[in-house]
N, C-alpha and C positions, 0 to 999 in steps of 0.2 A: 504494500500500500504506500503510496506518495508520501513522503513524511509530514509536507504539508498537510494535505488533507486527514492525514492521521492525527496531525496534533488540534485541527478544527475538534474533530470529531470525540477527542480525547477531552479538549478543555472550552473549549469554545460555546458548545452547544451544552444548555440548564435541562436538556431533557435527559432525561435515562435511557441507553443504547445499548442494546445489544445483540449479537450477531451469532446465529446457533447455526450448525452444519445439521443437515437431514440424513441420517444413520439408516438405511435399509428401510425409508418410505416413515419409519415407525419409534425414530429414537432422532433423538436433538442434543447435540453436543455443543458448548460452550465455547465461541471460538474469537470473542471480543467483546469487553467492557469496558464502559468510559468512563472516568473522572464522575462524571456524576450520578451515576449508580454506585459506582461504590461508597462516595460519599454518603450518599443518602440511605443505601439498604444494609449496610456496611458488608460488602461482597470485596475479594480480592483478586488479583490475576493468578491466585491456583487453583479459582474454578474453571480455568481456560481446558477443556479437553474434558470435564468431565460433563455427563447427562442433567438433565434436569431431574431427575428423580436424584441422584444423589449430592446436586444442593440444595435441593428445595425437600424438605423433611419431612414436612405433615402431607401425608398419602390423599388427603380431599384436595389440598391444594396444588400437588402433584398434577392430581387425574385431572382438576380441571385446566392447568396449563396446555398437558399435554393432547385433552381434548380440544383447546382452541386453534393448537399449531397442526392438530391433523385437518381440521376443516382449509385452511390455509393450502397445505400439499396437497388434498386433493380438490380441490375448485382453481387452485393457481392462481386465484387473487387477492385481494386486501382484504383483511377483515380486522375490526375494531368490537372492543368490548372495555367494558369498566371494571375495576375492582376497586381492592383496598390495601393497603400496606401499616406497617409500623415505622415511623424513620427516628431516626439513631434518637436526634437530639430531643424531640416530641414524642418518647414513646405513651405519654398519656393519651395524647390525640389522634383518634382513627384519621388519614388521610386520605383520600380519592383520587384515583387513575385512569387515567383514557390512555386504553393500550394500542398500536397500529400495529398489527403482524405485515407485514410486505414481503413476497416472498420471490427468489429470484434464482432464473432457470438457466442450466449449461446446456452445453451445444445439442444435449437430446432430448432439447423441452422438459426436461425432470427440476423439478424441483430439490435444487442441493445446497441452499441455504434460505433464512430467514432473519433477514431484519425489525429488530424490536424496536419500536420508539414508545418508552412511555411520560407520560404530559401528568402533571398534579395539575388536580381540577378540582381542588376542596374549598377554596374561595370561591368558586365559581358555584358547589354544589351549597356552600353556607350562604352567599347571595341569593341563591334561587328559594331557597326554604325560607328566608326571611319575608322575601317578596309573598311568598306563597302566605306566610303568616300574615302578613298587614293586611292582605287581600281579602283572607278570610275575616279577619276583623273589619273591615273597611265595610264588608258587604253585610256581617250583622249588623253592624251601627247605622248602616244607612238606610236599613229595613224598618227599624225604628223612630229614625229620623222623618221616612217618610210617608210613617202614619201620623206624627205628632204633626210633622207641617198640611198634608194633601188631606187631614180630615180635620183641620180647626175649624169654627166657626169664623174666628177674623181673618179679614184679607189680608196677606205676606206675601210680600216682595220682596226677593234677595237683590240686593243691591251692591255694584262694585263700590270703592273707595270713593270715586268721581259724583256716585251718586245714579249711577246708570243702571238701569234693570236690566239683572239677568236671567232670569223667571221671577215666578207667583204660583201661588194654587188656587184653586179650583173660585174659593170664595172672594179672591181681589175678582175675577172676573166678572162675578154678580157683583160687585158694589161698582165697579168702572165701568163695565157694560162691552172690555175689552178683552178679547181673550190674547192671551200670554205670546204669540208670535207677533201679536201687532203693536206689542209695549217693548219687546226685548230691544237692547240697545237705544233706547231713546230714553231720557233725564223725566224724573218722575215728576219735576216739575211743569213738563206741558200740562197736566191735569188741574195744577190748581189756578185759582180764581183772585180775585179779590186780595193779594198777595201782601199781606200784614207784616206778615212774620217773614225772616232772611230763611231759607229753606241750607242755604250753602253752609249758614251756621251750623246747622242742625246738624247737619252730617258732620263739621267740624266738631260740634260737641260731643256726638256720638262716640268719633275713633277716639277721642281724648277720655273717655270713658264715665262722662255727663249722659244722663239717658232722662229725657221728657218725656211729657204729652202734648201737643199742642190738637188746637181747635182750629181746622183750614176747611174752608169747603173747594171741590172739585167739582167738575163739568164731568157729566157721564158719556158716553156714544148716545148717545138719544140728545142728550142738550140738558138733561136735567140737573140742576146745581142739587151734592152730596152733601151734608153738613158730616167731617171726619173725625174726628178723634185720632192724631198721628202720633204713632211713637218708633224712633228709629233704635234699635237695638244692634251693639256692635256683635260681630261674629270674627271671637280668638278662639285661634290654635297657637298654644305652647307660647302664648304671649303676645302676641302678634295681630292686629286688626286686616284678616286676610278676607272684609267685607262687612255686609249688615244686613239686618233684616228692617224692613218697615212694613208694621204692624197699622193696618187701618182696620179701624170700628167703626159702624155706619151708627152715627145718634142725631142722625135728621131727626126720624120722628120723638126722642129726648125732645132737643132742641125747640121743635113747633111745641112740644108739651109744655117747655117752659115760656115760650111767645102767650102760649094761651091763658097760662097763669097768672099773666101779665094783664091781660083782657078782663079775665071774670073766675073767681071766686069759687061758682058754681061747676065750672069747664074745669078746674083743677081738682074739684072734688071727684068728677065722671073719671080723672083721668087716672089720678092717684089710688083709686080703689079698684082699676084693673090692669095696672103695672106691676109689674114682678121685677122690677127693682127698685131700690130705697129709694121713696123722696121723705123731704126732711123741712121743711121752714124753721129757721130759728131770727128769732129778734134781735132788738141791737143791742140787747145786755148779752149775747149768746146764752139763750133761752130755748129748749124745744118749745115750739107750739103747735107742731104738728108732727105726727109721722104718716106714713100711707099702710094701709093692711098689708102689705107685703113684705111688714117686719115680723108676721107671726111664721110667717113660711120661710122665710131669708136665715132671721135669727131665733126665731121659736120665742120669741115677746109677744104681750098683748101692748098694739099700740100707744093705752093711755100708763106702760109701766116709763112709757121716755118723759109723759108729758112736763113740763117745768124746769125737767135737769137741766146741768151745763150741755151745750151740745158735745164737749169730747167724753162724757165721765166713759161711758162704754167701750172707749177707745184705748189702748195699750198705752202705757206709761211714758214711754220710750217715744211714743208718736205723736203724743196730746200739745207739746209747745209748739212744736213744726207746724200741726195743721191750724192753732191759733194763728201762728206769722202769718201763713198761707190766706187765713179768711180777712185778715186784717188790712194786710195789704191789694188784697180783692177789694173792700171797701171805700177803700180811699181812691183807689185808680178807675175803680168802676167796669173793672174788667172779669172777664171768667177766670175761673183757675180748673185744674186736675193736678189732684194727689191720690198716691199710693199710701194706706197704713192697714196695720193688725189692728180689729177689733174680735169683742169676744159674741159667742152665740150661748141663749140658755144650758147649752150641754157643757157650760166653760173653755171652750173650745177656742182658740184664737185663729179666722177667717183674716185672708189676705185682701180690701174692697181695694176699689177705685173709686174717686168723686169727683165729679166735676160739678162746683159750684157758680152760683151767679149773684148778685147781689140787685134786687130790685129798690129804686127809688118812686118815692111818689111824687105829684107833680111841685113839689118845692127842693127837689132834689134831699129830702130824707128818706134815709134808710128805713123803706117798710119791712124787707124781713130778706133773708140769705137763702135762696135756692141750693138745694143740695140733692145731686142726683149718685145713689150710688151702686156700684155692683159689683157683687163677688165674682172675684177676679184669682180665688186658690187653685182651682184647675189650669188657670196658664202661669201662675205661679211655678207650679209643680212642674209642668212642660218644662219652663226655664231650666228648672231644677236636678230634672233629668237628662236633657241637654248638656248639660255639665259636668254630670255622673257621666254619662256615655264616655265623653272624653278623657276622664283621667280614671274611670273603674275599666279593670276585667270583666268583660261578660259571663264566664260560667262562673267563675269566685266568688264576683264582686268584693275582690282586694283592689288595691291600686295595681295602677299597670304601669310600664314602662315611663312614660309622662308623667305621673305621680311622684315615683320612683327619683329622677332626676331631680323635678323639683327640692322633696325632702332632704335629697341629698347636699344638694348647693347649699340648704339653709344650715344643715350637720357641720358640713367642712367649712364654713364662715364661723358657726359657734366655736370650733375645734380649733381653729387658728387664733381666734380672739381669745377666747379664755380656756383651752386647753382640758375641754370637759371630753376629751374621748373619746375614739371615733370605730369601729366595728363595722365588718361587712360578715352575711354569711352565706354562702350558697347551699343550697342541697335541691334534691330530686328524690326522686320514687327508686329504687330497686328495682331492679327488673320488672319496668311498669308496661313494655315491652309485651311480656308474658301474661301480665293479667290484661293488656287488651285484644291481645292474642287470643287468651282461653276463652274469659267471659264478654268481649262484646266493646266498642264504644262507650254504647250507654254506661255500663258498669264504668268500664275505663273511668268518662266524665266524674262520676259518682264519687271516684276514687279519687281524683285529683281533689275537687271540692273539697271533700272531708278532708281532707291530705291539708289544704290549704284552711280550713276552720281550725283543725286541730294546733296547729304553726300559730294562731291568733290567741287560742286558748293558753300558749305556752309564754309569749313575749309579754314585755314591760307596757303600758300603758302609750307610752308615747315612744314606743319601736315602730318600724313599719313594715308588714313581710308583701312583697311583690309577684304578683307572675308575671316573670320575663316570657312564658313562651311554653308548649306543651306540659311537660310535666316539670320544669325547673321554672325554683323558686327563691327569692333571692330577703336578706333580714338588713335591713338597714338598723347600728345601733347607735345613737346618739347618747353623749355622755356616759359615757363606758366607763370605766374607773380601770378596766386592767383586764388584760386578757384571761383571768379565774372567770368576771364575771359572766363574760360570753361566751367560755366556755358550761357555768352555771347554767344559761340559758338553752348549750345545747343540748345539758343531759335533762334538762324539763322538756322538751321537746323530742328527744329518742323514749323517754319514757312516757309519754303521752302516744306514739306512733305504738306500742308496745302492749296499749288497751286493746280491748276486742275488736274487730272490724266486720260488721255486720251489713252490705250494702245489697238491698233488697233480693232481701235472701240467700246470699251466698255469703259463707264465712272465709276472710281472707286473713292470710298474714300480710302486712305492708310493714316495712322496715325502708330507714332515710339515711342516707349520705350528707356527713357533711363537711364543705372548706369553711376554714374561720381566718381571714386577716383584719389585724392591724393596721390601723395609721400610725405610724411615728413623724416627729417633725426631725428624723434624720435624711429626709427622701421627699421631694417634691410633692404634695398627695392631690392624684385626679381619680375620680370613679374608676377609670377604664382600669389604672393599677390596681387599684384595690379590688377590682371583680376576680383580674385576672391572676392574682394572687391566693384569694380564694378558689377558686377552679381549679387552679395547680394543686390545693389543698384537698381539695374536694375527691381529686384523681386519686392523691394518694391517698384518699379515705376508702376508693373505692377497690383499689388495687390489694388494701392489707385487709378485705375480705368484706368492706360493705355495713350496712346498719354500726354504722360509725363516723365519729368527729374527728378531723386530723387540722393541725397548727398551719399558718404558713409561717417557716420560719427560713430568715435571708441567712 
C-alpha cells in the first residue's frame, strides 16, 4: 500500500477501519486497522491475521458479525447496519455505530476482501430521541391548549409583538363577524372605532408585563358598532414575550343595560332581575343600595343580606383598598373602570369576579349612585392557570419538568455563591424499567414511573425539587445542603421508601432506584451541565456495582 495513502488511512481519517481477507467464502481474517479503532475499541496490530471469532469473544456477537459479512460475499455489494460498542474512555456510556461493509473482488469476480468503515452516531441517535421527546410533549400540550382556547366563550386573538393577528377561535368570529383568514396579518386595530385609548400602548404595556381591561367599541362585517371589553394578555416561554393573546368580551348588551338605567328606574329593575351577572348600585358614602337576584345564584346570598354595607366588606382583604382607589378615581374623572379581585360566596369560598363600573351623575352633575357590573370570571382564571402549569409541569407526574428544573436551579447556584448554603444535585432512574414495560404493558410502565416519581416527593425536604428530565430518569435539585451526609440522608429515605410494597393495578412489583449524588464546591466553576454530569458519572457507577444503590461523585 502507498505509504501515503497508508498513513491517511492510518491517522487521518476519525472513522474506524478495517480490512478483513475472505477465508474459503466462510471465514474473515484481520488484515488492517487504523489508529482509530484501536484507539477507540482498544484493539492492537496482533489481531492482524487472526479470525473474527477469535477477537471478538462473546459467541452472539461473533454470529452476528459474521452473519452480516456473509450477506456482503454473497450479494457483492454494500450493506450497512447499526450496532453498539463500549469505548475505552466512556465505558459507562452505550455508544452507536453505522457500520458500511464494502466488499471488493479479484480478477474472478470472488469476493477476497472487505472493507469496514464504522461512523459513531450516538449524538446523532441522542438528538433524534430528544426531538422525539419534545415532540411528544409539544403534541400533549397543544391538545390541551387547544381545547382551553377553540372552546372559550371569549373571543382570542393571538397576536405577534407588532400587534398583528395570527389567528382567533371560533368565538372572535361571532363577535367581529370575520372569520380568521380575513383578519390574519392585518393590525387588530382596523376594527376599532371611536379610538380613545392608544391601542400601541397596550400592547407596549402588555410585553412589559402591565395587563388591563379597556372598554373600545368595534365595527363588525355587517357595520354594526360592538361595545368590547379588551384585555391583551402577554404569551412567555422560558421568559421571553414570544407574542399575546387579546381576549375580547362582547358587553354591548351590559353596556345599553347601563344606558337604560340611566333612563328609568323601572327598565333597570326589568333588567336586573333577569341578568345572571352582578349589578350593584352603591351611593356616595359607598353604601349598597341595591343588589340584582343574581347574587342568590352567583354567591348563594339573599339580596337584602348586602343591603346598607360598605360596598367592598364581601370583598378579600388584600383587594378592598385597590378597588376603593379604583371607584374613587372613576368618580372624579367621570369615567368607567374594570377591575379584577377575590371575593367570597356563602360556601366561604373565595371566587375570582370582574367589574366594570360606571359612575352616574344627575342633572347638576352629583353623584347619584356607582354602576357596578360584575362576573365570575374563576373559570378563565383557572384556564390562565393551567396554561402555566402546562409549561413548566410534566404531564404524566405533574413534577416540574425541564423548564422548572432550570429555573430552581439559577435561583440554588445565586443563593450558593452568595451565602454558601449548599448546593446538591441527584440523578437516579428505575432499574430495569426496560423489563417491566416489556413484561406488563405501557400503561403499567406509566403507573410505575408516576409512583416512582410520588414516592421521590414523599422522600425530599420541603423546598427540594425532584424533576423528570425524560422517560424514566429523574433528577433532585438540593438547595442549602449543609454537606454531603445530608444528601446522602436523603438518598437512603428514598431507597427505602422504593423498598415498600409496589402494588400497580394488580400486579405486585419489585422497583428498586439508582443513584449519582454530586457536589458543588466553590473549588471549580459550578454550571448545571457539570453538576448533572457529575452525577451521571455517579449514577453509572451506582449502577455498575450492582444497582438499587447510591454512589458519591468524587474528583
Amino acid at each position: 500500500m502507498n505509504n501515503f495513502f497508508k498513513e491517511v488511512l492510518m491517522d487521518g481519517i476519525t472513522d474506524m477501519i478495517f480490512v478483513l481477507e475472505v477465508v474459503n467464502n466462510d471465514d474473515f481474517q484481520f488484515q488492517f486497522i487504523n489508529k482509530a479503532a484501536k484507539e477507540r475499541v482498544g484493539l492492537t496490530k496482533d489481531i492482524i491475521g487472526l479470525s473474527l471469532k477469535e477477537v471478538e469473544k462473546r459467541l452472539d456477537k461473533a454470529e452476528f458479525l459474521y452473519e452480516q459479512f456473509r450477506k456482503v460475499v454473497i450479494s457483492q455489494t454494500s450493506f450497512t447496519y447499526e450496532d453498539t460498542y463500549e469505548i475505552i474512555e466512556e465505558r459507562q456510556k452505550k455508544h452507536y455505530f453505522e457500520t458500511v461493509l464494502t466488499p471488493l473482488l479479484n480478477k474472478q469476480g470472488l469476493v477476497d476482501r472487505i472493507v469496514t468503515v464504522v461512523r459513531d452516531i450516538t449524538k446523532e441517535k441522542e438528538t433524534l430521541s430528544s426531538v422525539k421527546e419534545m415532540a411528544s410533549n409539544a403534541i400533549e400540550n397543544n391538545e390541551r391548549f387547544h381545547s382551553l382556547f377553540f372552546h372559550n366563550t371569549d373571543g382570542i386573538f393571538i397576536l405577534n409583538n407588532m400587534g398583528y393577528i395570527t389567528d382567533g377561535n371560533e368565538a372572535s368570529e361571532k363577535i367581529t363577524g370575520y372569520k380568521i383568514e380575513e383578519v390574519v396579518g392585518k393590525s387588530f386595530n382596523m376594527l376599532v372605532q371611536l379610538q380613545d385609548i392608544e391601542l400601541n400602548r397596550i400592547i407596549d404595556d402588555a410585553i412589559k408585563g402591565t395587563t388591563k381591561s379597556y372598554n373600545i367599541i368595534i365595527k363588525n362585517k355587517s357595520g354594526d358598532y360592538v361595545n368590547i371589553l379588551y384585555k391583551i394578555v402577554p404569551l412567555i416561554v422560558e421568559g421571553v414575550v414570544i407574542g399575546l393573546y387579546g381576549i375580547l368580551k362582547d358587553v354591548t348588551d351590559l353596556m345599553k343595560n347601563i344606558e337604560k338605567l340611566e333612563e328609568s328606574e323601572n327598565r333597570f329593575r326589568i333588567i336586573a332581575e333577569n341578568a345572571n351577572d352582578l349589578i350593584t348600585l352603591v351611593n356616595k358614602d359607598g353604601k349598597i343600595i341595591y343588589v340584582s337576584p343574581s347574587y342568590q345564584n352567583v354567591l348563594g346570598y339573599q339580596s337584602n343580606e348586602f343591603l346598607g354595607k360598605d360596598f367592598v366588606h364581601n370583598i378579600h382583604p388584600t383587594d378592598q383598598e385597590r378597588i376603593k382607589d379604583v371607584a374613587k378615581k372613576s368618580i372624579q374623572s367621570g369615567e368607567a373602570f374594570t377591575i379584577e379581585f377575590k371575593q367570597k360566596n356563602a360556601n366561604e369560598e373565595m371566587l375570582w369576579c370582574e367589574s366594570i363600573g360606571k359612575p352616574v351623575f344627575n342633572h347638576k352633575n352629583e353623584l347619584q349612585h356607582l354602576v357596578i357590573l360584575t362576573r365570575d370570571i374563576t373559570l378563565r382564571k383557572e384556564y390562565e392557570s393551567k396554561l402555566k402549569h402546562f409549561a413548566y409541569h410534566d404531564a404524566l407526574t405533574e413534577l416540574p419538568n425541564r423548564l422548572l428544573f432550570n429555573k430552581r436551579f439559577a435561583s440554588a447556584k445565586k443563593q450558593f455563591l452568595n451565602k454558601n448554603n449548599g448546593l446538591a444535585i441527584v440523578i437516579l432512574d428505575i432499574d430495569h424499567f426496560k423489563v417491566i414495560n416489556d413484561t406488563y404493558g405501557h400503561d403499567i410502565g406509566d403507573a410505575v414511573i408516576k409512583e416512582f416519581g410520588a414516592r421521590i416527593q414523599q422522600s425530599i425536604r420541603s423546598h427540594d425539587t425532584v424533576a423528570r428530565m425524560g422517560g424514566d430518569e429523574f433528577v433532585i435539585l438540593l438547595p442549602n445542603i449543609q454537606n454531603i451526609e445530608n444528601a446522602v440522608e436523603i438518598a437512603k429515605r428514598i431507597k427505602h421508601k422504593m423498598q415498600q410494597p409496589w402494588k400497580i393495578k394488580g400486579q405486585k412489583l419489585t422497583v428498586t432506584t439508582s443513584m449519582g449524588i454530586a457536589m458543588a464546591t466553590f473549588s471549580q466553576k459550578i454550571t448545571k451541565s457539570d453538576l448533572i454530569k457529575n452525577a451521571d458519572i455517579a449514577l453509572y457507577e451506582a449502577k455498575n456495582s450492582g444497582r438499587d444503590n447510591y454512589k458519591l461523585y468524587i474528583k
